[in-house]
C-alpha positions in Angstrom: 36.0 105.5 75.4 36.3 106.3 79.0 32.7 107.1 79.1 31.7 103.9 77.5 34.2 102.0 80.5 32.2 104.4 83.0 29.1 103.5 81.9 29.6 99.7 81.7 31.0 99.4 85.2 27.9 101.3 86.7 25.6 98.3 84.5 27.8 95.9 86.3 26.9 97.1 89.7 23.5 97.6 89.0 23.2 93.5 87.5 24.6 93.0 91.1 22.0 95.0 93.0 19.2 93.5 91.4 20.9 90.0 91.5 20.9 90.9 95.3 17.7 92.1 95.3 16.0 89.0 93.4 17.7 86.8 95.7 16.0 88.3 98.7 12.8 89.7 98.0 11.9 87.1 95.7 14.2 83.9 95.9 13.9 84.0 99.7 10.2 84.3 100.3 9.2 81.7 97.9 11.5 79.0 99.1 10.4 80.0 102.7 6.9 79.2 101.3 7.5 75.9 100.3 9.3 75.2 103.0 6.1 75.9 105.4 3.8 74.6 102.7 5.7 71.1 103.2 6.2 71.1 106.7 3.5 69.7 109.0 1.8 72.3 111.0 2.8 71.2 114.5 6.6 72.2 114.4 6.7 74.4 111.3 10.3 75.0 110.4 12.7 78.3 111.2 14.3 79.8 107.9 17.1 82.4 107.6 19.7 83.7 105.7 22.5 84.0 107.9 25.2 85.7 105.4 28.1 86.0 107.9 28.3 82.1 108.5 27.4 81.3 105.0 30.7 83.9 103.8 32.4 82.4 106.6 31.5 78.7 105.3 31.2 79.4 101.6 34.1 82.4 100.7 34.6 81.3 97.3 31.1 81.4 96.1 30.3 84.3 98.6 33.2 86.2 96.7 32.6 84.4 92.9 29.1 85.0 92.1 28.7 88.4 92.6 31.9 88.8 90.4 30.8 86.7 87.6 27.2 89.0 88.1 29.3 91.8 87.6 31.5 90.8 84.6 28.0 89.6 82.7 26.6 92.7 83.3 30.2 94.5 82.7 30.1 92.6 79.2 26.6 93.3 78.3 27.3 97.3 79.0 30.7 97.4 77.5 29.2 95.9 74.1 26.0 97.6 74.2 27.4 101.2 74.7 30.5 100.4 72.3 27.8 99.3 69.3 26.0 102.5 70.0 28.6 104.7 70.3 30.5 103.4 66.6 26.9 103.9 65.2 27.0 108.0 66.1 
């Protein structure tokens, strides 16, 4: 059981890496896209991401999402791995 436990936390960690790693290499670009794509071209707008302000400004959702990222994934682990492991 400890090995199922194991093995569902590292699943919950990984959802939040590529939770992260959606938001930035793919959420990020696209909306700085459309952002320059609607702008008029003589003062085209500056986008960032800023995460120390927006933690600073934002701590409950800074601290909530990835948590509820990590439970769903937690969840989806923990069942997947216990179904499989009452099958053997």
């Amino acid at each position: 059981m400890s090995n199922v436990i194991l093995r569902s936390v590292l699943v919950g960690f990984a959802s939040v890496a590529a939770a992260i790693g959606i938001g930035v290499f793919v959420a990020l670009p696209v909306v700085g896209a459309l952002m320059l794509k609607n702008e008029a071209s003589d003062n085209p707008p500056e986008f960032g991401w800023d995460s120390i302000t927006f933690a600073h400004s934002h701590p409950v959702v800074f601290t909530l999402v990835p948590a509820l990222i990590f439970a769903f994934g937690f969840l989806c682990g923990f069942l997947h791995f216990k179904q499989s492991l009452s099958r053997k």
